[in-house]
Residue, then its C-alpha position, 0 to 999 in steps of 0.5 A: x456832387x458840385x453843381x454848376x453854380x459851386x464850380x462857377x462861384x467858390x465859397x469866401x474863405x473866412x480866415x479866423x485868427x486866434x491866439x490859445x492864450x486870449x480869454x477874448x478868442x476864447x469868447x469870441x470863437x463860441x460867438x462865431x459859432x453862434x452867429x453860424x448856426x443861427x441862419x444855418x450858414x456853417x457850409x456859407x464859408x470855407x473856414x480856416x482856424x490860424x493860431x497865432x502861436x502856431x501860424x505866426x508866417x500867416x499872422x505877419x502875411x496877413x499883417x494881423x496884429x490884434x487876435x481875434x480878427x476875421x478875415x473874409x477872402x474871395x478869390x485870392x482878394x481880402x474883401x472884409x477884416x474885423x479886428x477884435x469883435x466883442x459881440x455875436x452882434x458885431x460879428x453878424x454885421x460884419x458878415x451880413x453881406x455873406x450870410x442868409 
């Protein structure tokens, strides 16, 4: 069942470029999940995964030239990118402004 609130105000999409080949994706996908499930925000986001090797149309649209990068997306607007994230932390901030 959709509330009224979910019908009005869809989920950002969080769009997460990766590459299967970067030990740094690697990484940093166990960082992501991480930040998720510490405030319990996975329902937060619609998440889409885009490999690299896979999507390279949507990697040149996004104009997306260092893996990993995250992108917020609300509406049909980019609202927010991190290119490159080291850290749970770094990626926690990046997402603060969305997350619980």
């Amino acid at each position: 069942m959709t509330t009224l609130a979910h019908a009005e105000a869809p989920r950002p999409g969080l769009v997460v470029f990766t590459s299967h080949l970067s030990g740094a994706c690697r990484r940093f996908e166990g960082f992501l999940a991480q930040v998720l499930q510490r405030r319990q925000n996975h329902d937060t986001f619609t998440l889409y995964r885009v490999e690299e090797e896979r999507r390279p149309d949507l990697v040149e649209r996004f104009r997306v030239a260092d893996m990993p990068t995250l992108v917020v997306v609300e509406g049909r607007a980019v609202r927010a990118r991190l290119v490159q994230p080291r850290t749970s932390r770094e990626i926690e901030r990046f997402l603060a402004p969305w997350l619980r």
